[in-house]
MDTraj code that builds the backbone (N, CA, C; nanometers):
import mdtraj as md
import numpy as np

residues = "UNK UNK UNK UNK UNK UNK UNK UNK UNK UNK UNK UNK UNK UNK UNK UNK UNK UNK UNK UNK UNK UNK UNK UNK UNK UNK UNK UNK UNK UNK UNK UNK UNK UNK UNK UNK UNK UNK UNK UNK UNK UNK UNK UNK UNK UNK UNK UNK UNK UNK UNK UNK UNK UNK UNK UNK UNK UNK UNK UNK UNK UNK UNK UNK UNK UNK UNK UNK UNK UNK UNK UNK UNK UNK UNK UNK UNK UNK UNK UNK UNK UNK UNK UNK UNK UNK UNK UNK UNK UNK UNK UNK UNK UNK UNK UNK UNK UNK UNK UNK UNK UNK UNK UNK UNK UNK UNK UNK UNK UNK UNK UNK UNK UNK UNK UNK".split()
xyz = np.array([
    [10.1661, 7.6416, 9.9018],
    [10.0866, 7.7574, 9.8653],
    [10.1485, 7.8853, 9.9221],
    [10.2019, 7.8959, 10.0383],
    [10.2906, 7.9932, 10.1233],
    [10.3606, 8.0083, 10.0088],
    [10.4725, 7.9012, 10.0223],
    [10.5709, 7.9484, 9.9288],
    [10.5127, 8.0550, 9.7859],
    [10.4216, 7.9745, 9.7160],
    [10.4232, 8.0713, 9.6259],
    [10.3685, 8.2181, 9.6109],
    [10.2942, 8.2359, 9.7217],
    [10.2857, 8.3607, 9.7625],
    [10.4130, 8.4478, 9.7846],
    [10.4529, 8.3988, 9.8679],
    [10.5573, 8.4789, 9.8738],
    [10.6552, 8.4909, 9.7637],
    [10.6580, 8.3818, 9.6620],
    [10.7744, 8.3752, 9.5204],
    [10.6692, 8.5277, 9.4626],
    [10.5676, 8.5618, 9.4720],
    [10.4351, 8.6189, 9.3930],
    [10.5267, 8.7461, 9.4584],
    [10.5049, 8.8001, 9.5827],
    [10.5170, 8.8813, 9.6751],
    [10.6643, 8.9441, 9.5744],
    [10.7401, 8.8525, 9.6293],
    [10.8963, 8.9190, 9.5689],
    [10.9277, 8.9127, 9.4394],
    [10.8629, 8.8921, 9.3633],
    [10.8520, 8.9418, 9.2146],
    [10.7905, 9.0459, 9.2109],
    [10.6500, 9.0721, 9.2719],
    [10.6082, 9.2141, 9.2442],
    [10.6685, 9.3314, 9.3412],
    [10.7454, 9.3354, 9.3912],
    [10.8132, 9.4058, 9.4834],
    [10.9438, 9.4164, 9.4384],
    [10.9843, 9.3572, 9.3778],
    [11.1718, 9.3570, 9.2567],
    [11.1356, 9.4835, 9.1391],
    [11.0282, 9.4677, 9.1447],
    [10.9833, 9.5658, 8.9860],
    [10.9869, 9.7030, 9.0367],
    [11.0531, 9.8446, 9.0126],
    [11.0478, 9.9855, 9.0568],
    [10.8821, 10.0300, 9.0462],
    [10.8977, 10.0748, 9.0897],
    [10.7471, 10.2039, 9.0509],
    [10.7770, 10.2837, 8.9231],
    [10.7234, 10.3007, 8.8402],
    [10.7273, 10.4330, 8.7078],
    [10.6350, 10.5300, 8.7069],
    [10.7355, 10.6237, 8.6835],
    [10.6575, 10.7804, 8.6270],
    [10.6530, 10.7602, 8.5354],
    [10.5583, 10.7799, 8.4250],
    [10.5762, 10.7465, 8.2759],
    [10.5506, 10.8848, 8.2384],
    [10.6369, 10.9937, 8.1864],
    [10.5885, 11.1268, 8.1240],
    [10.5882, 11.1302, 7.9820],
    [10.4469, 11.1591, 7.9196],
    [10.4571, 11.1987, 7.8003],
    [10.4028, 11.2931, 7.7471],
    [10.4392, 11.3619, 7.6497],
    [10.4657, 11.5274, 7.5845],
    [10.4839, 11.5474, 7.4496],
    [10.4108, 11.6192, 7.3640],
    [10.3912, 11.6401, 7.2313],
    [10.5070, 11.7291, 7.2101],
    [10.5673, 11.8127, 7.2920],
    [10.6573, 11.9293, 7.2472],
    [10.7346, 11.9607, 7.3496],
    [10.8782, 11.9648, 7.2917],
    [10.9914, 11.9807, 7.3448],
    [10.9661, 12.0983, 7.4507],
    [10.8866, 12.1885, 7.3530],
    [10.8706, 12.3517, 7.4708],
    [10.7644, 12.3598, 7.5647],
    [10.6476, 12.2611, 7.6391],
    [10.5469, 12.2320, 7.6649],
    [10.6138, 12.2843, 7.8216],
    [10.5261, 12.3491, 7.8373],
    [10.5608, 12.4353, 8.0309],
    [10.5079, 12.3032, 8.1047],
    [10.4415, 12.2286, 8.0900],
    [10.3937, 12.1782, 8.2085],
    [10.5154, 12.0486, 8.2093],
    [10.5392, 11.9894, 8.0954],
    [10.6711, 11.8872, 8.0543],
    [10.7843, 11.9785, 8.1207],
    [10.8223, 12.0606, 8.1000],
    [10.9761, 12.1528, 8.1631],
    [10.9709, 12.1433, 8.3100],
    [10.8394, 12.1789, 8.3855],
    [10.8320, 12.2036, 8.4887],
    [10.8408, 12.0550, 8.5504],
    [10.7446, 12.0015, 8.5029],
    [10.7068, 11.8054, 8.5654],
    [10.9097, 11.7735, 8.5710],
    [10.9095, 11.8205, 8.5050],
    [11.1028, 11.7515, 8.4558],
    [11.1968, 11.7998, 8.5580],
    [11.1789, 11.9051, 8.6148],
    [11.2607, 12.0188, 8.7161],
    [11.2004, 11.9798, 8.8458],
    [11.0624, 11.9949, 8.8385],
    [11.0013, 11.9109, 9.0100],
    [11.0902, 11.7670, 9.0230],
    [11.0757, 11.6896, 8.9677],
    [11.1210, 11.5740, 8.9987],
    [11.2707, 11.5502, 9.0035],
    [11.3184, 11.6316, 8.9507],
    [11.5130, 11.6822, 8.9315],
    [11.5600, 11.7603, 9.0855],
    [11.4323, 11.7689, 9.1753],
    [11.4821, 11.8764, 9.2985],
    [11.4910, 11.7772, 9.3887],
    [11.4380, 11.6593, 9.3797],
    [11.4341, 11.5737, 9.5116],
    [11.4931, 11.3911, 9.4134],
    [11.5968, 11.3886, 9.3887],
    [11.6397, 11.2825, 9.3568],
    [11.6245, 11.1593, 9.4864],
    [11.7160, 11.2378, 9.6033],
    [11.6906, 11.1759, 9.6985],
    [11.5428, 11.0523, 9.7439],
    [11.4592, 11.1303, 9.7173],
    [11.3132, 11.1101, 9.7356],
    [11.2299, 11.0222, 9.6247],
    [11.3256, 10.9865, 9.5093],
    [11.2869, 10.9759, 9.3723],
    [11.2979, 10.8063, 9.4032],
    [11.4847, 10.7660, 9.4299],
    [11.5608, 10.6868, 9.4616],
    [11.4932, 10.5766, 9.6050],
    [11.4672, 10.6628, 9.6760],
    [11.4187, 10.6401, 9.8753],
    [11.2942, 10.5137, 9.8021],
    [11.1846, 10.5852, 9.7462],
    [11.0971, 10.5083, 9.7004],
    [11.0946, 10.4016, 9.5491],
    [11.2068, 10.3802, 9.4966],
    [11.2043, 10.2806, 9.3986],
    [11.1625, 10.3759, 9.2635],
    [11.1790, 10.4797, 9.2289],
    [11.0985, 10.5276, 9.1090],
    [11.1655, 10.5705, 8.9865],
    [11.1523, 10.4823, 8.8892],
    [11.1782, 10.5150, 8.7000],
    [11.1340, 10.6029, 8.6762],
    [11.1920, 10.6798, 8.6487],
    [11.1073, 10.7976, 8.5613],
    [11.1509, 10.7958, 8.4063],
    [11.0260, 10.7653, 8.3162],
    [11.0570, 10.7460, 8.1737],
    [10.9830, 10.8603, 8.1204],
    [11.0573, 10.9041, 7.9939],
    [11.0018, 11.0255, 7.8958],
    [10.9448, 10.9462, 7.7372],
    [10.8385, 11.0007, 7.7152],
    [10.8285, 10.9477, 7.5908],
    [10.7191, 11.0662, 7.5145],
    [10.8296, 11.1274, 7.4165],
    [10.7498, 11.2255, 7.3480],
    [10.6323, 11.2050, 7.2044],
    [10.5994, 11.2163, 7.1863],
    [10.5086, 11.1944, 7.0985],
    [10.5910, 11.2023, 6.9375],
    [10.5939, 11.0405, 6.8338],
    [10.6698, 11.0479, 6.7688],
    [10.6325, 10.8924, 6.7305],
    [10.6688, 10.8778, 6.5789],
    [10.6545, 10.7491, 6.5336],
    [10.7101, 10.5964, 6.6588],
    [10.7710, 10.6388, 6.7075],
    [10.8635, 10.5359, 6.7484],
    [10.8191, 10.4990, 6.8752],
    [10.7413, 10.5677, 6.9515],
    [10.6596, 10.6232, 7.0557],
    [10.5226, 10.5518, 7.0471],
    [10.4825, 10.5308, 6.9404],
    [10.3163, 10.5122, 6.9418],
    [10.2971, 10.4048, 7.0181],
    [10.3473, 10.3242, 7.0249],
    [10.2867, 10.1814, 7.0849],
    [10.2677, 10.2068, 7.2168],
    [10.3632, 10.2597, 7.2519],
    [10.3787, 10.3232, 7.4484],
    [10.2383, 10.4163, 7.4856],
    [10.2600, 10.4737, 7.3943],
    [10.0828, 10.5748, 7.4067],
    [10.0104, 10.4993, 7.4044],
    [9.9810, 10.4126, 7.3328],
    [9.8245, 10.3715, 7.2785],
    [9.8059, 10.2191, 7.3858],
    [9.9484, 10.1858, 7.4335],
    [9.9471, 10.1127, 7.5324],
    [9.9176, 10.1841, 7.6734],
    [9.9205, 10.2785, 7.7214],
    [9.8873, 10.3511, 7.8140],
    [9.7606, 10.4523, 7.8281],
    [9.6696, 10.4224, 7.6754],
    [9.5686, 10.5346, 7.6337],
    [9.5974, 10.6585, 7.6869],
    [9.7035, 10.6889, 7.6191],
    [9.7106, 10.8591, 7.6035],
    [9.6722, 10.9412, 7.5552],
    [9.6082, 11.0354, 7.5232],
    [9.5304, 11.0958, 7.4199],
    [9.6519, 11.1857, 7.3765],
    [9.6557, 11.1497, 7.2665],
    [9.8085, 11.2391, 7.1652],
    [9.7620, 11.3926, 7.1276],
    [9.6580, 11.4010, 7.1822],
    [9.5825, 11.5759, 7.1456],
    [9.6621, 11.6624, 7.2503],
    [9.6812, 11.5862, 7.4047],
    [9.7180, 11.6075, 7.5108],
    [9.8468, 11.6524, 7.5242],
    [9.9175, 11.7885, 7.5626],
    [10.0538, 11.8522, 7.5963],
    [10.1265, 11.7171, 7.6363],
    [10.0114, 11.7095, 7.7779],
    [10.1464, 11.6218, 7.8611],
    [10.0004, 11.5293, 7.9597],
    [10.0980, 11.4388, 7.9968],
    [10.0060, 11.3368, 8.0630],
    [10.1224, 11.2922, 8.1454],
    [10.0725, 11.2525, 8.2852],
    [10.1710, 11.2137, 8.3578],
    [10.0726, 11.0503, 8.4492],
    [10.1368, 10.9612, 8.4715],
    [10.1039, 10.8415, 8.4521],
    [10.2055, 10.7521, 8.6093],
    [10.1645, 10.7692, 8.7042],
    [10.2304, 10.6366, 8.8118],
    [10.1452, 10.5156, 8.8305],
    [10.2588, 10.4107, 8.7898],
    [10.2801, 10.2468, 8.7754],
    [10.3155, 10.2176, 8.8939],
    [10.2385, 10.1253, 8.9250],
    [10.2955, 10.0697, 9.0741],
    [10.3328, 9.9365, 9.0573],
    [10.4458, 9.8723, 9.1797],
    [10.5276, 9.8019, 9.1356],
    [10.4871, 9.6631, 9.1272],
    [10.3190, 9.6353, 9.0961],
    [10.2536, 9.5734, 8.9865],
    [10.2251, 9.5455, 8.8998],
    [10.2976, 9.6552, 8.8435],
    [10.2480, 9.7142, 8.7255],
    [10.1538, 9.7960, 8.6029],
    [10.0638, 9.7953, 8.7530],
    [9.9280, 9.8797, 8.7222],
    [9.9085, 10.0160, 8.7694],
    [9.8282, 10.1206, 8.6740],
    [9.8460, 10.2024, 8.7042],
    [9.7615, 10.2648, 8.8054],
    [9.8471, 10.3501, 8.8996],
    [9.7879, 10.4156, 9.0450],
    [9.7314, 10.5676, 9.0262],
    [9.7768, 10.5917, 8.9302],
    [9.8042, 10.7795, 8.9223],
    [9.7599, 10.8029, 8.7450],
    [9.7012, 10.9351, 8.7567],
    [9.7343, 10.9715, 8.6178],
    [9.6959, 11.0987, 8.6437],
    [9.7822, 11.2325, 8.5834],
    [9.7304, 11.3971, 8.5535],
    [9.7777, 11.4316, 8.4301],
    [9.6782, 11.5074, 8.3690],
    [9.7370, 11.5511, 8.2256],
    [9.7952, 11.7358, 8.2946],
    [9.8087, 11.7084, 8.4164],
    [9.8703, 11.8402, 8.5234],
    [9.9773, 11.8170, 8.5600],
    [10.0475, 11.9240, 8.6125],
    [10.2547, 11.9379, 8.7121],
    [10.1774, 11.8701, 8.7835],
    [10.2703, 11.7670, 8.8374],
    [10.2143, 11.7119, 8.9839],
    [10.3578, 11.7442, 9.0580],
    [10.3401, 11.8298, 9.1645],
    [10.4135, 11.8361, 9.2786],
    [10.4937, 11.6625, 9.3241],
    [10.6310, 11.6647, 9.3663],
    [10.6807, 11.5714, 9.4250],
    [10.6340, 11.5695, 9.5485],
    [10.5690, 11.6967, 9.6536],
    [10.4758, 11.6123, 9.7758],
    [10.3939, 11.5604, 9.7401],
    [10.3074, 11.6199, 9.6588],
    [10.1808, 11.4965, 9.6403],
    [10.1898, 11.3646, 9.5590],
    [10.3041, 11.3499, 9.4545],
    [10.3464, 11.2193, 9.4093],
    [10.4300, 11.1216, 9.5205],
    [10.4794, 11.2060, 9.6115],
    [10.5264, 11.1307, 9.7321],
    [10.4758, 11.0757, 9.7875],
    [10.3236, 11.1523, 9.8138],
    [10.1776, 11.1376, 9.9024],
    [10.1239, 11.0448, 9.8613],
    [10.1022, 10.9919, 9.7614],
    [10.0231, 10.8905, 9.6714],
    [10.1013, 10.7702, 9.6837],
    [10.2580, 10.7717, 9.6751],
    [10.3130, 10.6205, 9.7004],
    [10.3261, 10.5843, 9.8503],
    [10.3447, 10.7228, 9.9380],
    [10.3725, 10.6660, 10.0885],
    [10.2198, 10.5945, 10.1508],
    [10.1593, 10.6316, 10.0742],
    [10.0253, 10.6078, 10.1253],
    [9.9533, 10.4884, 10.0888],
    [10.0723, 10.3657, 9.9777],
    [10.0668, 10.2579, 9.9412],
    [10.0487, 10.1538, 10.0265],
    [10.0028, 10.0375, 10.0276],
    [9.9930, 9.9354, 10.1437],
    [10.1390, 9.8754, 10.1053],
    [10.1602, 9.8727, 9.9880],
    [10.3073, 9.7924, 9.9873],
    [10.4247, 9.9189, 10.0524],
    [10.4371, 10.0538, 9.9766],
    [10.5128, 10.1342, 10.0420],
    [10.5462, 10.1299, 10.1796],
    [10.4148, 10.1251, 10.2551],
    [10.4196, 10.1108, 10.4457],
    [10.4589, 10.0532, 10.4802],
    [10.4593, 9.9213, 10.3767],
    [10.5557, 9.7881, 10.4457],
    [10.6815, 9.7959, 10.4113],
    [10.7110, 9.8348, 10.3324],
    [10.8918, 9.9032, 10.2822],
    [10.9333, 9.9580, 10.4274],
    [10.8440, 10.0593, 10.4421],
    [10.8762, 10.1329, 10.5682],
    [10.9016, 10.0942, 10.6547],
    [10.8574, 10.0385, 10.6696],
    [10.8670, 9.9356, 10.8438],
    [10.9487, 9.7869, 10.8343],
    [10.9869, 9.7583, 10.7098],
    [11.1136, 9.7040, 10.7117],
    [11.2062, 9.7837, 10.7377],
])
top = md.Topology()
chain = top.add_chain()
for i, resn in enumerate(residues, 1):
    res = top.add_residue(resn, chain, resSeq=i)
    for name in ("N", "CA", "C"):
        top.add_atom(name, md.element.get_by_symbol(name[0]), res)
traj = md.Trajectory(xyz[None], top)
């Protein structure tokens, strides 16, 4: 039973964390900006395990939305997956890289990253 806990443990801990950003329009300020915050601290992006995926609003796209209930009325929606796969986070707002930092350091699995 150990064992498979722990087989459990290191499978969900192999998987990154995701930003999932999605955006109706190429020119959307809060999409430009979300894109440039997270472009200033790669370092910080990398440190904590984190994908960052774009998915604009577009035939090819739909399944990802409607799998994530996005509301397609919405500029932009911003969406963190934890490396469960479930989601931790969601703003249809810029979220600052301190406070998206703030939200994973403050993970029970993150702390234990840490202190390995």
């Amino acid at each position: 039973m150990k064992l498979l806990l722990t087989l459990l443990l290191f499978m969900v801990t192999d998987q990154p964390r995701q930003v999932l950003l999605f955006y109706n329009d190429d020119h959307s300020e809060e999409w430009k900006k979300q894109v440039a915050e997270l472009n200033t601290d790669l370092a910080g992006i990398k440190e904590r395990d984190i994908v960052v995926k774009y998915f604009k609003l577009s035939p090819q796209n739909t399944a990802v939305w409607k799998k994530w209930n996005v509301n397609q009325t919405e500029d932009f929606t911003f969406i963190l997956i934890g490396r469960d796969g479930g989601e931790k986070y969601r703003s249809d707002e810029f979220v600052p890289n301190k406070e998206l930092f703030g939200k994973i350091d403050a993970m029970p699995m993150r702390r234990s990253e840490v202190k390995k």
